[in-house]
C-alpha positions as CSV (number, residue, x, y, z in Angstrom):
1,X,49.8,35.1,14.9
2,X,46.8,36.4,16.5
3,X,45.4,40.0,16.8
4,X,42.4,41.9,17.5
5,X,42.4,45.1,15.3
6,X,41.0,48.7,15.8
7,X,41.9,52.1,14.4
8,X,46.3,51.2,14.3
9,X,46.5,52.1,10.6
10,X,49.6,53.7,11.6
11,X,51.3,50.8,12.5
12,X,49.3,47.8,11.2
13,X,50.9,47.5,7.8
14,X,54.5,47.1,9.2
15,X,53.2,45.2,12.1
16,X,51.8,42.1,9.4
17,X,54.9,42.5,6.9
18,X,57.2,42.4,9.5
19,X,56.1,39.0,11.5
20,X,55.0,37.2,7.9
21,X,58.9,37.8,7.0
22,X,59.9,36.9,10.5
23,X,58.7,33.2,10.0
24,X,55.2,33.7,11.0
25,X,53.2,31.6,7.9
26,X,49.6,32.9,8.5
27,X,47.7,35.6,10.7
28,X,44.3,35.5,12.2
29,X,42.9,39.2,12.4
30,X,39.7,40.7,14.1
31,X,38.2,43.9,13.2
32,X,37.0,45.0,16.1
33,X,34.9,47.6,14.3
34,X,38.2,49.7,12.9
35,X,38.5,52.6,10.7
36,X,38.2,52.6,7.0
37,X,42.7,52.6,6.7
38,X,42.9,49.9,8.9
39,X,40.4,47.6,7.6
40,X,42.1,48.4,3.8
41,X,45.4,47.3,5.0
42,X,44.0,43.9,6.4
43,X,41.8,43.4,3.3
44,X,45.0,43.3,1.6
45,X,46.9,40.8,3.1
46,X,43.4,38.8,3.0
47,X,43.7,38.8,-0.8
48,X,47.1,37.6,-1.3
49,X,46.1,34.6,1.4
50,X,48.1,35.3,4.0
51,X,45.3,36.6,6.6
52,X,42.0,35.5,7.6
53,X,40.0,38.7,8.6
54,X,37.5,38.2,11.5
55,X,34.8,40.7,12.3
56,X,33.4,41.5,16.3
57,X,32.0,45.3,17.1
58,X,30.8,43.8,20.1
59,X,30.7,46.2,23.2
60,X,32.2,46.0,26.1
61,X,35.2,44.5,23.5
62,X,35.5,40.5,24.4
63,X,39.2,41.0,24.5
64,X,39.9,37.3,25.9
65,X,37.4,35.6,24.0
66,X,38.4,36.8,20.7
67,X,42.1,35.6,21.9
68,X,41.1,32.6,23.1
69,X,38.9,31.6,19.7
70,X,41.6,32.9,17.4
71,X,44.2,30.8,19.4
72,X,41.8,27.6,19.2
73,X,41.1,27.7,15.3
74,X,44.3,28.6,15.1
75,X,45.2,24.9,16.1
76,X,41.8,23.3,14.8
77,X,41.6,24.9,11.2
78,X,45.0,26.2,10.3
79,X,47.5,23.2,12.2
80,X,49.7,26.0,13.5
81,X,52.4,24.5,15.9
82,X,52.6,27.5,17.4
83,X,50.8,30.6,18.4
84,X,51.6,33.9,19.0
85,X,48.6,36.4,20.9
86,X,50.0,39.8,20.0
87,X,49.0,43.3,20.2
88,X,49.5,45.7,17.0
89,X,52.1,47.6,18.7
90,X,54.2,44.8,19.8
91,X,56.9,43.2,17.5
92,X,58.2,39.8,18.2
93,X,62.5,39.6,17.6
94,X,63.5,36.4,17.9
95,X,67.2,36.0,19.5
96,X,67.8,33.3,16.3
97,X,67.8,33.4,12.7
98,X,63.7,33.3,13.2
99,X,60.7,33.0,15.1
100,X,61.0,29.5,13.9
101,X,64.2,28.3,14.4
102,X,64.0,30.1,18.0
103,X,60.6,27.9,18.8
104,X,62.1,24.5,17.0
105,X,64.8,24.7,20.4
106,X,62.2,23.9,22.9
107,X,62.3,20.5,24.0
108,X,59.1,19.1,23.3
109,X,57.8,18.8,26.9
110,X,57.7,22.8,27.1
111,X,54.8,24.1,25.6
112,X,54.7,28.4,26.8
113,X,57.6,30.3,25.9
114,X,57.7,33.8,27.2
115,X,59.1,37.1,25.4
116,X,60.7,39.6,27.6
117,X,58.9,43.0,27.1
118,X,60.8,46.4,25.6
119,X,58.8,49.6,25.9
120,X,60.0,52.0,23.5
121,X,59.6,55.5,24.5
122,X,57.6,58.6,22.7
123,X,59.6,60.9,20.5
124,X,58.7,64.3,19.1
125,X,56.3,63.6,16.2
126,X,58.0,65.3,13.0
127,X,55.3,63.5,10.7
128,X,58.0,60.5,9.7
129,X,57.1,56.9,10.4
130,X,57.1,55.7,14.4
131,X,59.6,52.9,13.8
132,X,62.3,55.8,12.2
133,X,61.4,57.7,15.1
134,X,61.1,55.5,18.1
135,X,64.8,54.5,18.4
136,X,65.2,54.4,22.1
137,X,63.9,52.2,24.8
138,X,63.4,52.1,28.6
139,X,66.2,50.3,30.8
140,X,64.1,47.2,32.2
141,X,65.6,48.6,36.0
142,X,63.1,51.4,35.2
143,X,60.3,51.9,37.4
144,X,60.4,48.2,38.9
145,X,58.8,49.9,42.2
146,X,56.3,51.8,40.4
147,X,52.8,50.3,39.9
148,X,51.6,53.2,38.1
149,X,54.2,53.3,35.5
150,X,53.2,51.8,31.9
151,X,57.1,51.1,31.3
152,X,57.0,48.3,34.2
153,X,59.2,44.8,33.4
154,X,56.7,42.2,31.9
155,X,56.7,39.6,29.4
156,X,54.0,37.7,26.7
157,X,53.7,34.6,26.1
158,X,53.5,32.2,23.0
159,X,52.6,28.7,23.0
160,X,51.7,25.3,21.4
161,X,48.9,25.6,19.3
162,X,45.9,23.5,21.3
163,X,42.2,23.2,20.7
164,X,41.3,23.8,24.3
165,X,44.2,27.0,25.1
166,X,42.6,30.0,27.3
167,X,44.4,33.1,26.3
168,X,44.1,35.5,29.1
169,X,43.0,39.4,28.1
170,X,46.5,40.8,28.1
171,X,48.2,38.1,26.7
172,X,50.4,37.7,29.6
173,X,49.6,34.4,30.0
174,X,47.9,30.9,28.9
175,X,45.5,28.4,30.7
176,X,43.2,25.5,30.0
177,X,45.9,23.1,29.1
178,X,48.7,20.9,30.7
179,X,51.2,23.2,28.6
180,X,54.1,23.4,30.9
181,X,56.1,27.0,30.6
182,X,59.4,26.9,30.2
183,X,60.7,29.5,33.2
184,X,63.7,31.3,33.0
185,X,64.4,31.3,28.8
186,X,63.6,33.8,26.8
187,X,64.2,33.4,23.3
188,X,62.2,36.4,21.7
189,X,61.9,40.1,22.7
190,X,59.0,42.0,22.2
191,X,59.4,45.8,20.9
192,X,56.7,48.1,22.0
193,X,55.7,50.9,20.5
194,X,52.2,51.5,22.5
195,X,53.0,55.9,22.4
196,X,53.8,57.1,19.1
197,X,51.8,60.3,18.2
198,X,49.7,62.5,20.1
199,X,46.6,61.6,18.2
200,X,47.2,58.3,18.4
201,X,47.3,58.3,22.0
202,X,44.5,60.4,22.1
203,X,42.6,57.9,19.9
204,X,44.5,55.0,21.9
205,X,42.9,55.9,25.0
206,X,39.2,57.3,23.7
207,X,39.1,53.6,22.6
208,X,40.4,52.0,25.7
209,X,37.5,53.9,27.4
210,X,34.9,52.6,25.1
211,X,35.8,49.0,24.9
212,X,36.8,48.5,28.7
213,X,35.2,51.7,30.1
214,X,36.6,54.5,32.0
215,X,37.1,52.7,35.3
216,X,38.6,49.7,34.0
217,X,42.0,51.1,34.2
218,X,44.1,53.4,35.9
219,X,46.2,54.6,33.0
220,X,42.8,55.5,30.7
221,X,41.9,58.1,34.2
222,X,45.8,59.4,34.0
223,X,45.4,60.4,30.5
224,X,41.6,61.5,30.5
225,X,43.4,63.8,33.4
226,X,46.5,65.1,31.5
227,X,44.1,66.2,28.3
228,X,42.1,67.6,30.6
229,X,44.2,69.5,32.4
230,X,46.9,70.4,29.7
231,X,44.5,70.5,26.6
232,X,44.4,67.8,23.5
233,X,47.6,65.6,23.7
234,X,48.8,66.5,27.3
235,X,49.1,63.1,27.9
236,X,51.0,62.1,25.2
237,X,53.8,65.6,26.3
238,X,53.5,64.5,29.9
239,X,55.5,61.4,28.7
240,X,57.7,62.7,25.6
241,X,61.3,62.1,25.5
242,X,62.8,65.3,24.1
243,X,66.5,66.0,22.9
244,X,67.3,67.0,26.8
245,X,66.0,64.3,28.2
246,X,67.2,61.8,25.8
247,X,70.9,63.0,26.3
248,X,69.9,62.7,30.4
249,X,68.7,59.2,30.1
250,X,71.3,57.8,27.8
251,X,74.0,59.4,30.5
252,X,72.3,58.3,33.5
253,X,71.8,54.1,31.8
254,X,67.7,54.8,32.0
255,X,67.7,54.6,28.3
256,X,69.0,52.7,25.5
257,X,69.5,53.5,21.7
258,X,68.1,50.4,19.7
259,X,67.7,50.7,16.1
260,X,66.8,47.0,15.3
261,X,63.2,47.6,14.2
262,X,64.1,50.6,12.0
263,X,66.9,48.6,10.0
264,X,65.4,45.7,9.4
265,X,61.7,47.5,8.1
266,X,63.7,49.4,6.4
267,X,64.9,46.2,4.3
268,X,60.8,45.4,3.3
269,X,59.1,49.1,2.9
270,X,58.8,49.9,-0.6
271,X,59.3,53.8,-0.4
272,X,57.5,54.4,-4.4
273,X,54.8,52.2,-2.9
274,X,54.6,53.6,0.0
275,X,53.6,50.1,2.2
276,X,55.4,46.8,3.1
277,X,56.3,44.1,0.5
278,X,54.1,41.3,1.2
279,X,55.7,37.6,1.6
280,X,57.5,36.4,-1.6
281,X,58.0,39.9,-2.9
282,X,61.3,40.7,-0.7
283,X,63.7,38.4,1.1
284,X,62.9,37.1,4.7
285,X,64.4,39.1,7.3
286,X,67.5,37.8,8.5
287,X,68.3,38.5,12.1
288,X,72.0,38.5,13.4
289,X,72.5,36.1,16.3
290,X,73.6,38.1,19.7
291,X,77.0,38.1,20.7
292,X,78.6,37.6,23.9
293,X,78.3,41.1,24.8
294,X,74.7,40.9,24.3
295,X,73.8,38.2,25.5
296,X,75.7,39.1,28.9
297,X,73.2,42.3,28.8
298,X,70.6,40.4,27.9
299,X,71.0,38.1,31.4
300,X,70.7,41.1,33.2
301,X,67.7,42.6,31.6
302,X,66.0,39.4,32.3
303,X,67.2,39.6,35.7
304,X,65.3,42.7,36.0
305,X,62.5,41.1,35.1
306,X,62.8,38.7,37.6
307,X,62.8,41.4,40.3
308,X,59.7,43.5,39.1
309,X,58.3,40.2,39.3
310,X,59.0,39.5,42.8
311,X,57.6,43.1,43.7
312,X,54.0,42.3,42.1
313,X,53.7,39.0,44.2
314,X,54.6,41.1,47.3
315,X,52.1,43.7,46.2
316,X,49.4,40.9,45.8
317,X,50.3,39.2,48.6
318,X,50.2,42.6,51.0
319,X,46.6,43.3,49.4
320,X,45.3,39.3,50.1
321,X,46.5,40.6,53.4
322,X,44.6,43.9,54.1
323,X,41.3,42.0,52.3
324,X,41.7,39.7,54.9
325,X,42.1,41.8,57.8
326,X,39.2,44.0,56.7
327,X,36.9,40.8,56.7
328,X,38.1,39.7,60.4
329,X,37.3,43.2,61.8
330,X,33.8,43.0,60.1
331,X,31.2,42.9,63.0
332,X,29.5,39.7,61.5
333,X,32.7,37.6,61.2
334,X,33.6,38.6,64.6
335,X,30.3,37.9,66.0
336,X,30.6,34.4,64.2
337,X,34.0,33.8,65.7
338,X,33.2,34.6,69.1
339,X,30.2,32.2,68.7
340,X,32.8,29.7,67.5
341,X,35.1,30.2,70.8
342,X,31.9,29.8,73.1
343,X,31.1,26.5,71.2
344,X,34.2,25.5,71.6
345,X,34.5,26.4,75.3
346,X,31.4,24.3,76.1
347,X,32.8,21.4,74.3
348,X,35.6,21.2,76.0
349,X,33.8,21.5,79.3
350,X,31.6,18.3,78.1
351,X,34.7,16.6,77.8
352,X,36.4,17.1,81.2
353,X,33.3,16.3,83.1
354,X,31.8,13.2,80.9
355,X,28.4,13.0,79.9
356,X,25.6,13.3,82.0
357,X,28.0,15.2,85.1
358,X,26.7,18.3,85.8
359,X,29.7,20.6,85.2
């Protein structure tokens, strides 16, 4: 596993224990110039030799290079067989006994697997840990229509370690190779957890700001807006799910109650510690395979996806459109293409009359 690192001490140490009990065998960690918590919980699992711990501060952040590179040595130092680019605030659940087992299915010609995205939705921040908190997610159906919304149907991608792999900034997808995705299967789900305090938000998007800059995307101007205009953390409250409004969504099928990720880091925290067991010092998770009824759920989630997929082709298709028709109603390329018709005009007079007949 991959990951570029910044100020997620709040989730960074369940993050690595959960995946390294998952089946991941070894991580590949930048420090993108994080705070003093976070870079102690990565220096940790770099002395019991389970992390190699990168360091970029560079500005603007080099988000897809420092994928891309991870991903490559990856494959050239560490033989991985496969890769997984994450964020911190994603955790991979495979739909198998592991991450592993799940990957060892794919015939060998398939070399990107995607995971279906699960957004899990903010919660009133009581001081306890986000994953005993964040128990409820967003219906996939949600917001299909809505480009603004961050809750939107998406998936990442893992894939077979290669020397020459171009991981893209988001993850989203993979390039560079003749990897061939496998459409349609989607053997792992990736929990989300991107909204889990208000200073964390606050921090989340101070950060986004600095390493992408404030016009780089839509959601960093939303929430600049909402602190603005409803003081420190109105972002975060313009998108809390209170007691109301979860007992709303739950009726109406918008939301969902999942408890996996609590239950099973509940199985590797060591409360008189107070942090994650590293590999060796608990069992590996074990993860129940998904019954019918699941799995019946699960088609139609994916189905979802499927949809929301469809919409942002139309989307990018109508905007090809209106780029186009701005550049034919330019002056110059009309200018050029009525040259182009008188050209043609006077060819076609040539023609008619033969050469050297005066037209």
């Amino acid at each position: 596993m991959t990951l570029c690192v910044l100020d997620e001490a709040d989730v960074l140490d369940a993050h690595l224990a959960f995946h390294l009990h998952a089946g991941v065998d070894h991580i590949i960690a930048t420090d993108t110039a994080g705070s003093a918590e976070t870079v102690a919980v990565l220096e940790r699992y770099q002395r019991a030799g389970v992390l190699e711990l990168w360091r970029d501060h560079s500005r603007p952040f080099p988000q897809a290079a420092l994928r891309t590179r991870m991903a490559r040595a990856a494959a050239t130092d560490f033989a991985a067989d496969w890769v997984f680019s994450s964020d911190v605030d994603e955790f991979w659940w495979p739909r198998g006994r592991d991450l592993k087992s799940v990957l060892e299915a794919l015939p060998s010609r398939y070399g990107v697997v995607s995971g279906i995205w699960r957004p899990f939705v903010a919660r009133p921040d009581d001081g306890s840990p986000f994953y005993e908190r964040m128990t409820v997610r967003l219906s996939p159906a949600h917001a299909i229509n809505d480009p603004t919304s961050k809750f939107r149907p998406s998936a990442k991608v893992a894939h077979r370690a290669h020397s020459k792999a171009v991981v893209q900034g988001g993850s989203h997808s993979v390039s560079g190779t003749t990897l061939v995705p496998l459409q349609g299967w989607y053997p792992i789900e990736v929990l989300h957890f991107p909204m889990r305090s208000p200073r964390q938000m606050k921090n989340k998007y101070e950060n986004g700001a600095s390493h992408l800059g404030y016009d780089a995307a839509g959601y960093i101007r939303r929430a600049v807006v909402a602190d603005a205009v409803r003081g420190s953390g109105g972002a975060f409250a313009e998108l809390l799910v209170d007691d109301d409004a979860l007992e709303q969504g739950l009726a109406a099928g918008v939301l969902t109650v999942d408890t996996r990720l609590r239950d099973a880091l509940r199985t590797i925290h060591d409360p008189g510690e107070g942090r994650f067991a590293l590999p060796g010092e608990r069992a590996p998770l074990a993860f129940p395979a998904p019954s019918v009824i699941d799995d019946a759920r699960f088609a139609a989630d994916v189905a979802a996806l499927g949809d929301a997929s469809l919409v942002r082709a139309q989307r990018r298709l109508d905007d090809l459109e209106r780029r186009l028709r701005a550049v034919e109603h330019h002056p110059a390329v009309r200018l050029r293409n009525g040259v182009r018709r008188l050209a043609r005009k006077a060819r076609l007079r040539r023609q008619r009359t033969g050469p050297g007949v005066a037209p």
